[in-house]
C-alpha positions in Angstrom: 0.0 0.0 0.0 2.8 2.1 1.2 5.1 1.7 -2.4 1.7 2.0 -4.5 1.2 5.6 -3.0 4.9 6.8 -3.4 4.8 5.6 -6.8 1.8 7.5 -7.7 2.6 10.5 -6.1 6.2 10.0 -7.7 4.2 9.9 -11.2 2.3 13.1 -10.1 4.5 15.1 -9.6 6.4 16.1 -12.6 2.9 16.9 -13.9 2.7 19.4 -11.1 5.5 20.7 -11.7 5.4 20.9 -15.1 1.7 22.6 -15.0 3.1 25.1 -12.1 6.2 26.0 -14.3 4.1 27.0 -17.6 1.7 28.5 -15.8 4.3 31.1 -13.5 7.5 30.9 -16.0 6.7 30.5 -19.7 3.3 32.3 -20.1 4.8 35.5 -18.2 6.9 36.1 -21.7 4.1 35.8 -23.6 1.7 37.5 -21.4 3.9 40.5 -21.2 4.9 40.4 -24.9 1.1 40.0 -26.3 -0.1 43.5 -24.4 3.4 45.2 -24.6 2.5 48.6 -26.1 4.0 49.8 -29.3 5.1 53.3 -29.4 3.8 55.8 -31.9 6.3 57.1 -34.1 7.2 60.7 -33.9 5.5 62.9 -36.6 7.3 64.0 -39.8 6.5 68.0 -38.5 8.3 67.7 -35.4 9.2 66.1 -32.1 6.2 65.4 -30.1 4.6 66.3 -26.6 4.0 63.4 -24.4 0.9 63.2 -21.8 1.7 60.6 -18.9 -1.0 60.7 -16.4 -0.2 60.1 -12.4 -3.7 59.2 -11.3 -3.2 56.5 -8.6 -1.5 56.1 -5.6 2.6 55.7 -5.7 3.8 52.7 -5.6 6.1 50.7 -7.5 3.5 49.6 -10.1 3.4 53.2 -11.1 7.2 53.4 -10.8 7.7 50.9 -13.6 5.1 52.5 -15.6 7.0 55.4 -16.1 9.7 53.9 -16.5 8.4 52.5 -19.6 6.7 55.8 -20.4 9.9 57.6 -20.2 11.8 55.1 -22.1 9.1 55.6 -24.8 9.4 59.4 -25.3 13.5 58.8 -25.0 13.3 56.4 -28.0 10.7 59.1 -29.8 12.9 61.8 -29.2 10.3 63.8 -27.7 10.3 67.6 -26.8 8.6 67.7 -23.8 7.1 65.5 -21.4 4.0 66.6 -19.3 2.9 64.6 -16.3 -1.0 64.9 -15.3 -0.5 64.5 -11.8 -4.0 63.6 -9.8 -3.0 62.3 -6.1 -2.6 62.1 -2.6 0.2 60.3 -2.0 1.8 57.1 -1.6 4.9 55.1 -0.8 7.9 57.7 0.0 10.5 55.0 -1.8 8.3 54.8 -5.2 8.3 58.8 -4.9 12.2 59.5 -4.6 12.4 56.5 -7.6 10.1 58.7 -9.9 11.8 62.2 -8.9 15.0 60.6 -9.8 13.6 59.0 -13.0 12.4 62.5 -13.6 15.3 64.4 -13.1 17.4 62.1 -14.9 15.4 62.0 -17.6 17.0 64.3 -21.3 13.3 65.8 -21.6 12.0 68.5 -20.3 8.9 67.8 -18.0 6.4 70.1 -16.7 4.0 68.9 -13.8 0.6 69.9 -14.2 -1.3 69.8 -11.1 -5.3 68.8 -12.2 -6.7 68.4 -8.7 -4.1 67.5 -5.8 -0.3 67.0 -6.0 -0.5 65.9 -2.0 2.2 64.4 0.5 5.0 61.9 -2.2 2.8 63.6 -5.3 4.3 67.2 -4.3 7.4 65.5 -4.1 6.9 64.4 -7.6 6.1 67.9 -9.0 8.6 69.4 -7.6 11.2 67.2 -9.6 9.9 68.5 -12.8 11.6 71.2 -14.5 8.0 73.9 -14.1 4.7 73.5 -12.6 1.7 74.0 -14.3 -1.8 74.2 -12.1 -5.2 73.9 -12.9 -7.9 76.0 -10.9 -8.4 75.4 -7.7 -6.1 72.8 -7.5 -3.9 72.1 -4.7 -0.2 71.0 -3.8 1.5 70.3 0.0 0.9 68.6 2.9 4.0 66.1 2.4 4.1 64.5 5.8 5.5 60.9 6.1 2.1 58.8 7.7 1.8 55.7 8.2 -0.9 53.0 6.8 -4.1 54.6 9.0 -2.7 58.1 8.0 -1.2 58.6 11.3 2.0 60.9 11.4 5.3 59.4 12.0 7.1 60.9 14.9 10.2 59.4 13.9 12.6 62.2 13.4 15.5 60.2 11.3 12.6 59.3 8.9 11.0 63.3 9.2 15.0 64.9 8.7 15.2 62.2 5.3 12.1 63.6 4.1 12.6 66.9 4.9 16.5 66.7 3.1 14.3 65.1 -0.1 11.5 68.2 -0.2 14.4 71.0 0.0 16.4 69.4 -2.7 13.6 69.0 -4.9 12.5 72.3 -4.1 16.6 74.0 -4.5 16.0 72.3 -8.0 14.3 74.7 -9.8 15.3 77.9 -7.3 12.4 77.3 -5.3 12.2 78.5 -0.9 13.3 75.7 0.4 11.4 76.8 3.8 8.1 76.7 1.9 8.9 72.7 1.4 10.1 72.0 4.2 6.9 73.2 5.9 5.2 71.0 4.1 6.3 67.8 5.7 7.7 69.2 9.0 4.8 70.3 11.4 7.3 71.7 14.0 8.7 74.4 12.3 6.8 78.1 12.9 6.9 79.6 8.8 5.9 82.9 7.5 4.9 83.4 3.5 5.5 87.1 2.9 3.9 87.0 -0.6 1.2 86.0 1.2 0.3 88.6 3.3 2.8 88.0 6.0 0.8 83.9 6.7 2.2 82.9 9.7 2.1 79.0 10.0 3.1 77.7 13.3 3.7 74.8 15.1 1.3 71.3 14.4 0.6 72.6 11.1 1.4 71.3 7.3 1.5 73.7 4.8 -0.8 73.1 1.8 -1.0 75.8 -1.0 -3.2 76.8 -3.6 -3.0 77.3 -7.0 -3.4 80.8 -6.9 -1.0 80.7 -3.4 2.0 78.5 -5.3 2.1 81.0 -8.1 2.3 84.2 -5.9 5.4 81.8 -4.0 6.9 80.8 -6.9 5.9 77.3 -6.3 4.2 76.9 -9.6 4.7 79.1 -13.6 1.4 79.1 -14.5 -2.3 78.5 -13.5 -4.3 76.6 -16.7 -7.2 75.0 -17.5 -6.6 71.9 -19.2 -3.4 69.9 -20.5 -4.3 71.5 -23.9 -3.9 75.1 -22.2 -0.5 74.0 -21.4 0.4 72.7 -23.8 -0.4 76.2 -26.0 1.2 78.1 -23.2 4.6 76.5 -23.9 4.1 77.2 -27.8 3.9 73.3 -28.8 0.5 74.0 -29.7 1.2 72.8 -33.1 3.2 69.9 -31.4 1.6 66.0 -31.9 0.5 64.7 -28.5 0.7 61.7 -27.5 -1.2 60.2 -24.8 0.6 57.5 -22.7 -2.0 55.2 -20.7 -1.6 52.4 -18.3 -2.0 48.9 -20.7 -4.4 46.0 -19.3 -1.5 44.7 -17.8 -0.1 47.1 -16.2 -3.5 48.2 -14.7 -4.1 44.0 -13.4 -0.7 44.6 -12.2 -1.0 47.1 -10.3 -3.5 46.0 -8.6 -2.7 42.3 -8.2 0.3 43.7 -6.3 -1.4 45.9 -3.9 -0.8 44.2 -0.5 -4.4 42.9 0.1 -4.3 40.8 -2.9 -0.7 40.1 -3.0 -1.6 38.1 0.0 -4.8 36.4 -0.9 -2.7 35.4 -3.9 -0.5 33.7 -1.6 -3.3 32.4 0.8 -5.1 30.9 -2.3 -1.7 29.7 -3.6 -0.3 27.9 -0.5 -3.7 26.4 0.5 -4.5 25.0 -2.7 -1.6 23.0 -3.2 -1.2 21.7 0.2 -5.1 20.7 0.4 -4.0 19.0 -3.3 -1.2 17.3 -1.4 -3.1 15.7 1.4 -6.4 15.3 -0.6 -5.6 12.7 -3.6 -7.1 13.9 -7.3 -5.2 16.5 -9.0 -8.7 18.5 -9.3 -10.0 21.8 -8.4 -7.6 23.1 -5.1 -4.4 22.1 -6.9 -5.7 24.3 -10.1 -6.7 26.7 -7.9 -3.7 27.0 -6.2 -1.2 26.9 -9.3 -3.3 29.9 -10.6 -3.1 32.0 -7.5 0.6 31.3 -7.8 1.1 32.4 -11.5 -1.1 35.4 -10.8 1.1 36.3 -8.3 4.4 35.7 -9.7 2.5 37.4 -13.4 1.7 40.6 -11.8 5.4 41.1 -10.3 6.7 40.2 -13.4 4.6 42.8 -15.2 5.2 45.0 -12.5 9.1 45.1 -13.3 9.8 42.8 -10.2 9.8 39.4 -11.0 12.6 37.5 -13.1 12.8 33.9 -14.4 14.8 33.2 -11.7 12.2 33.9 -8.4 9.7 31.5 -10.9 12.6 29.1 -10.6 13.7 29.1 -7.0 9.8 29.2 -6.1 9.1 26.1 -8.2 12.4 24.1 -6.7 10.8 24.6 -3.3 7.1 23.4 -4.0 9.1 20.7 -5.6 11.2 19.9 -2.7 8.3 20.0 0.1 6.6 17.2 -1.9 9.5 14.9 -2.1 10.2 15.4 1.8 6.5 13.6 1.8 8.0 10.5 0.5 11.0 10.1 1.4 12.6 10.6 4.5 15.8 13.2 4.5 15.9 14.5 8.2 13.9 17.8 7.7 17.1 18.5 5.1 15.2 18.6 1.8 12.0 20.3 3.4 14.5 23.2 5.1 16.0 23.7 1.5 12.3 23.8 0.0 11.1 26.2 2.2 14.1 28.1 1.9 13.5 28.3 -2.4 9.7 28.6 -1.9 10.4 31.9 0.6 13.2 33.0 -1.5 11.3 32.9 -4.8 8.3 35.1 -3.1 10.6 37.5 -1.6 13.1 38.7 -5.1 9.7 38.7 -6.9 8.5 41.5 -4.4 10.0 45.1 -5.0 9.8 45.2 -1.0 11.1 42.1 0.0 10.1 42.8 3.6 6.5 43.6 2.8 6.6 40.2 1.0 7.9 38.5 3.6 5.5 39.4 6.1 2.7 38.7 3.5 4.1 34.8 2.7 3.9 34.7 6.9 0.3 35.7 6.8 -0.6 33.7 4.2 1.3 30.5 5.4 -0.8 31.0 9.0 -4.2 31.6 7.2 -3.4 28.7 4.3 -2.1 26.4 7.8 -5.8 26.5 9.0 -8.0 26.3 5.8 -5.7 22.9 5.0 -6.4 21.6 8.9 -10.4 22.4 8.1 -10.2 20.2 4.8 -8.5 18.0 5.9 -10.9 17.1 8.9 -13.6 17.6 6.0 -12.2 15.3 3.6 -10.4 12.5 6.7 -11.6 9.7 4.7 -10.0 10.6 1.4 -6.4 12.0 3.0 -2.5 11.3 1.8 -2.0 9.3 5.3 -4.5 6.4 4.4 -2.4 5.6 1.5 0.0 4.4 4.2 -2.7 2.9 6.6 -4.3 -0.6 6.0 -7.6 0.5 6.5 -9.5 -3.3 5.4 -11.1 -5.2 8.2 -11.3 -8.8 8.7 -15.1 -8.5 9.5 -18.2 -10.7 8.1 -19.5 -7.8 5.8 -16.3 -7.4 4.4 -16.6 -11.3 3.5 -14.1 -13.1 6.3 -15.2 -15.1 8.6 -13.4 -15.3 11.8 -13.3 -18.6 13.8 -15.6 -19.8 16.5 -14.6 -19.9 20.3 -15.2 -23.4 21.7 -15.7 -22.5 24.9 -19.1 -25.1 25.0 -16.0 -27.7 25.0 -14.8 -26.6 28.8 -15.0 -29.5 31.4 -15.9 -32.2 28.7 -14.2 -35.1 28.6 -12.8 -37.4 25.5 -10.3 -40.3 24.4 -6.9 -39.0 22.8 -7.1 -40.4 19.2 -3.3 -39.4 18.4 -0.7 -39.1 21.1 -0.3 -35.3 22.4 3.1 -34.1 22.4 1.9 -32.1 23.6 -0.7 -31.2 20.8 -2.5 -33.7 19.1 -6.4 -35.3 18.9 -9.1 -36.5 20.7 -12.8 -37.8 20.4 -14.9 -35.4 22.1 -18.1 -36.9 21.7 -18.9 -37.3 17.9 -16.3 -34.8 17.2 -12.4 -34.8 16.6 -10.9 -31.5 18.2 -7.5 -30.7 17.6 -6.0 -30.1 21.7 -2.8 -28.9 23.6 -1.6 -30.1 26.9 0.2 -28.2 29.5 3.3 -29.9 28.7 2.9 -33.2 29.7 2.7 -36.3 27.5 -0.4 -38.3 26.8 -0.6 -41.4 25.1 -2.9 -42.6 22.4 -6.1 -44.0 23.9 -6.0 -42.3 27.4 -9.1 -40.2 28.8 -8.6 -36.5 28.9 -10.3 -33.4 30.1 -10.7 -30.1 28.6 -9.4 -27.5 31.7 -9.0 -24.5 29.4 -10.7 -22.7 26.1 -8.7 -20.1 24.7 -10.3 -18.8 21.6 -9.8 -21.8 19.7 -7.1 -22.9 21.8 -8.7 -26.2 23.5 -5.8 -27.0 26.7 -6.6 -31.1 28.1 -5.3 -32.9 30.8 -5.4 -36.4 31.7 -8.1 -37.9 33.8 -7.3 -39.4 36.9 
């Protein structure tokens, strides 16, 4: 029973393997390939303006947008770049990527400001070479907060911050003071273009459209992108619109921490329940797809390589041999070494990630438990359990106590040495002594029934 299940599980498992590695490693090629944008050609009259908008939060997904945005205008030689920034913040990591991407970037870029260029999204702004803003639009308020919104008191990470928003701000000759207000609540501030505004202590300075042009915190106040575009004379200029693709939009949010870790919750948990519950069905399909969502998304995202696919695919790998055959705990420390290390370099935080694979290794631990008591009949550990009973409805028939034999008397037909038999009335029983010997033809006397163990002694 024990050799039969190996084997099939031995036979399995390649096919696992094999379904886990097309589904994470070779489709992520052609996935990426078959919605990879094609960029538009510049026009025979002229370079060409390109639109990128920054209307989500900041993160990395958005980081490696642009980066791909930017590489596009690059390889069109465009004239200017204008980014349609709509936000309130986001990661403060992604935001110093993107103002270095920005400021290393050949193009000119102007920031235009629709609604809110708030906390990392000023940060942004600032990086670009002039600020355009729209009505009524606003820019500031570039504390560091934490995941509830809560302000960081943490002054190492406030003084980074604050060193980021001056030299962002120093960039284009802008007060550095009005910046540094703007993420540092205890320093007292006073705007004298605006009427002598006195900010002091526990409050972030957030200005105005109308307020950052009279500070020198933005060129121009316009309506639309097209305004802008007029007011730096490219009006006769092709635009070109850059936009998220499919991909990149799944991406994003496939990587958003939430999901990230159902992915991984769905991932774990179906193939474990697919290990311990026999039928490559529904939980190991299941699980194979939360895995290649997870490791597609990263790999859209600008995260993931081959290589995360491979170490991830070792590991699942290893953890089922360790099922089989016995290495110490050495094979199943190696696996989930790969599997962790596979999730981690496919993350662009690889602490994030880590506490994510802890969560979902917790939650995945207790929906495989539940199944498993679910399903008890059908699991991995009766394949190594005779589970058949010798009963009379499974067709065996066990053998009858003679225990109506005790204190009956008979004539030894054979001699007992010390087993042999005797003529108990019409029948011949097969008898043991206690050790003595009996000759043929002697009386005898059964002193014991054990089972069908008949014990006789001779009769005095």
């Amino acid at each position: 029973m024990r050799s039969m299940g190996i084997r099939r599980w031995l036979i399995r498992l390649p096919l696992m393997l094999l379904m886990m590695g097309m589904v994470v490693g070779t489709a992520l090629p052609l996935l990426a390939a078959a919605d990879e944008p094609t960029a538009e050609a510049p026009p025979i009259n002229g370079p060409a303006v390109y639109v990128i908008p920054i209307k989500q939060t900041i993160e990395s997904g958005l980081q490696s947008f642009l980066e791909r945005a930017f590489q596009e205008a690059e390889e069109a030689e465009a004239e200017q770049i204008i980014l349609v920034i709509n936000t309130y913040g986001g990661r403060v990591d992604s935001a110093d990527n993107i103002g270095q991407l920005i400021q290393n970037s050949p193009i000119p870029t102007v920031a235009y400001v629709q609604s809110n260029a708030i906390s990392a999204g000023a940060y942004i702004a600032l990086n670009a070479d002039q600020i355009v803003m729209q009505p009524n639009s606003s820019i500031g308020d570039a504390a560091v907060v934490d995941g509830t919104g809560e302000l960081i008191d943490n002054p190492k990470i406030t003084s980074m911050w604050v060193s980021k928003m001056r030299a962002a701000a120093e960039l284009n000759d802008r007060d550095p003071a009005i910046a540094i207000k703007m993420v540092d609540p205890n320093v007292e501030l006073t705007i004298a273009e605006l009427n002598n505004k006195t900010l002091g202590k526990g409050e972030l300075l957030t200005l105005t459209s109308q307020e950052a042009l009279a500070v020198g915190y933005a060129e121009h106040i316009a309506g639309s992108v097209e305004e802008t575009i007029d007011w730096l004379g490219l009006g006769q200029r092709t635009v070109i619109e850059v936009d998220l693709t499919f991909a990149e939009n799944l991406a994003t949010w496939l990587t958003s921490p939430l999901i990230r870790t159902l992915l991984l919750i769905i991932g774990i948990a179906g193939v474990a329940i697919e290990l311990v519950v026999p039928g490559f069905g529904a939980p190991g399909i299941i699980g194979i797809a939360g895995f290649g969502l997870y490791f597609f998304a990263h790999f859209i995202a600008g995260f993931a390589g081959l290589e995360s696919v491979v170490l991830f695919v070792v590991g699942i790998g290893l953890l089922i041999i360790e099922l089989f055959i016995p290495s110490f705990g050495i094979l199943g420390f190696l696996g989930i070494g790969s599997l962790v290390a596979g999730v981690v370099t496919a993350a662009y935080d690889t602490e994030n990630a880590f506490y994510s694979l802890l969560i979902a290794f917790g939650v995945a631990a207790v929906l495989v438990v539940i199944f498993a008591i679910i399903f008890k009949k059908r699991g991995i550990w009766n394949r190594f359990i005779l589970s058949d009973s010798l009963t009379k409805e499974a067709g065996y028939i066990p053998a009858t106590s003679r225990e109506d034999l005790l204190d009956k008397e008979g004539v030894t037909l054979t001699p007992l040495r010390p087993s042999g038999t005797v003529q108990i009335g019409e029948e011949r029983i097969d008898v043991v002594t206690s050790g003595q010997f009996i000759a043929q033809n002697r009386s005898v006397r059964v002193i014991k029934v054990e089972g069908t163990r008949v014990i006789v002694r001779e009769s005095v």
